[in-house]
C-alpha positions in Angstrom: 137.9 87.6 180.2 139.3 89.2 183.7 140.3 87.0 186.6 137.8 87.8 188.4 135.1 86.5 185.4 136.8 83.5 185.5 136.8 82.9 189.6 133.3 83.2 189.7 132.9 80.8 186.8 134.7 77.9 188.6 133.0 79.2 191.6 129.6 78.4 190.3 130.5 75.0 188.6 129.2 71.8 190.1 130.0 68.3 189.2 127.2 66.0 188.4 127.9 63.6 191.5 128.9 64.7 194.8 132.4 63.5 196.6 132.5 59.9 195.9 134.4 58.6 199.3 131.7 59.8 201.3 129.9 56.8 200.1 133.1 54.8 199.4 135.8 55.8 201.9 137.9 52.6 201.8 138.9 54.6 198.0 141.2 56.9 200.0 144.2 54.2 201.1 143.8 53.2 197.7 144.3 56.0 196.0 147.4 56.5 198.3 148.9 53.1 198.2 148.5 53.8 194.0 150.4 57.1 194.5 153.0 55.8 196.8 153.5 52.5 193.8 153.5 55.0 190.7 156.2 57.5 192.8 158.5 54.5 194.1 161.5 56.6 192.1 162.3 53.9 189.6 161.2 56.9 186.9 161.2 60.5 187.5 157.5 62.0 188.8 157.9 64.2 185.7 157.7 61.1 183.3 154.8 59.8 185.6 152.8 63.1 184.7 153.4 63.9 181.5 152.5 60.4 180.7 148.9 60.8 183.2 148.6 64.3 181.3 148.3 62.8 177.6 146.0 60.1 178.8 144.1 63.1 180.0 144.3 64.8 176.6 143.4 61.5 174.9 140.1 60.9 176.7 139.2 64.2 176.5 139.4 65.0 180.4 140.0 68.9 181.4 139.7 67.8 185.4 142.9 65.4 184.6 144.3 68.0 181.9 144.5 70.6 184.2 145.2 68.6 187.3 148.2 67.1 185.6 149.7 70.5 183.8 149.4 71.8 187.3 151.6 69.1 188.9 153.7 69.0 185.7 154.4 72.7 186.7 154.9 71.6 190.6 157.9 69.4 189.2 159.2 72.7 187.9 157.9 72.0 184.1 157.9 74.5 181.3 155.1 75.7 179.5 156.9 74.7 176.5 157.3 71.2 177.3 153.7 71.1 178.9 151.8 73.1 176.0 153.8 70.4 173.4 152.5 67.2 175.3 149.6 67.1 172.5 152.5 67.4 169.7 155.4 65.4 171.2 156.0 63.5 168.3 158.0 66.1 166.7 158.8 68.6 170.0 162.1 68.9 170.7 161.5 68.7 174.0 161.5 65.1 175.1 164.0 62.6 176.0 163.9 59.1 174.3 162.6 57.7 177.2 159.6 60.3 177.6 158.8 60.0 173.9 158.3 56.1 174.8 156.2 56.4 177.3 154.1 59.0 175.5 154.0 56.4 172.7 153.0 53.9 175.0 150.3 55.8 176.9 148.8 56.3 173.6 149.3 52.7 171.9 147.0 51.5 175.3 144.5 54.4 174.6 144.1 54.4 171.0 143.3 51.0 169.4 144.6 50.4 165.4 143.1 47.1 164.2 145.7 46.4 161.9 147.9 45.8 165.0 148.3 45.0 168.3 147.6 47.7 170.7 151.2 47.0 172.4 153.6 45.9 169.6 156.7 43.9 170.1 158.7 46.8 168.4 157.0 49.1 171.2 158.0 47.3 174.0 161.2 46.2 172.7 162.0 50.1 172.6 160.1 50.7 175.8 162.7 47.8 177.8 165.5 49.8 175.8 164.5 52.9 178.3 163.6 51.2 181.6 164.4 48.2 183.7 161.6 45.8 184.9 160.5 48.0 188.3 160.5 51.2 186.0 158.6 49.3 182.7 156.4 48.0 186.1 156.1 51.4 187.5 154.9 53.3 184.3 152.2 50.4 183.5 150.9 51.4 186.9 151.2 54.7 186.1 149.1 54.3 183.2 146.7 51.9 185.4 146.8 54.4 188.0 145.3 57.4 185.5 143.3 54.4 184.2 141.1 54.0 187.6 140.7 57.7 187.2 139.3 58.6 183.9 135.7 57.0 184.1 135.5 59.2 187.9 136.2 62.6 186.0 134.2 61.6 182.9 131.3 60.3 184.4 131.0 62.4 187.7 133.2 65.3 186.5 134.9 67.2 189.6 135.8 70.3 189.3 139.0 71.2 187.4 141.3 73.5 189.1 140.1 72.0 192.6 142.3 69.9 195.1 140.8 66.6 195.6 138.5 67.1 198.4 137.4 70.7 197.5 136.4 69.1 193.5 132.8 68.6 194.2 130.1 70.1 194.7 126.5 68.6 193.2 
């Protein structure tokens, strides 16, 4: 499929509801204020997206997929590590600390009745990697994709767009 194909394919797409702040604009400072929390520096912004990228990948989101691959990229990711976000348990591309809060992203998003969604074993290894404000700061992070994830599956903007240009009904 050439370029051009695939322009005017996302050119013609439309989301099923138009720009939700136009009905709801007090969203916008709250959107911020949650960006501003989740990228306080207590962990790196790369940690922050790979971790809003597999919740993506989990739900079965492309808008938050692509969105967070492209700011994975923006915080000069490689396609290795990006393409093996889906695989990370056995990519040799993540830190201990990553791998934990990939494991932790998905123990919230993927329920196992024999145990708790959070074990003790999880977040005993999870405090091994980060300090209260960072443990605090990736739980937002998670929250923050959280808020999210019913927006893109239920109203679905427009991958590939900036917010703001992602809708079009």
């Amino acid at each position: 499929m050439s370029t051009s194909t695939t322009t005017t394919q996302q050119d013609e797409l439309r989301s099923r509801l138009p720009d939700p702040f136009q009905f709801f604009p007090e969203m916008a400072p709250i959107a911020g204020a949650m960006t501003k929390a989740v990228h306080n520096g207590s962990i790196p912004r790369t940690t922050v997206h790979l971790v809003q990228f597999r919740a993506g990948q989990i739900v079965g989101s492309t808008y938050h997929t692509v969105r967070q691959s492209e700011d994975l990229r923006d915080c000069g990711e490689t396609e290795e590590r990006i393409s093996a976000v889906a695989s990370w348990q056995d990519a040799p591309y993540f830190t201990d600390a990553e791998r934990v809060a990939l494991e932790l992203v998905e123990a919230v998003l993927t329920p196992d009745p024999s145990r708790p969604r959070v074990p003790d074993d999880l977040y005993a290894r999870a405090t091994a990697h980060y300090d209260d404000k960072a443990l605090w700061t990736l739980t937002l992070a998670i929250s923050q994709i959280f808020f999210f994830i019913p927006v893109a599956l239920i109203a679905r903007p427009i991958p590939g767009r900036p917010p703001g240009k992602n809708y079009k009904k």
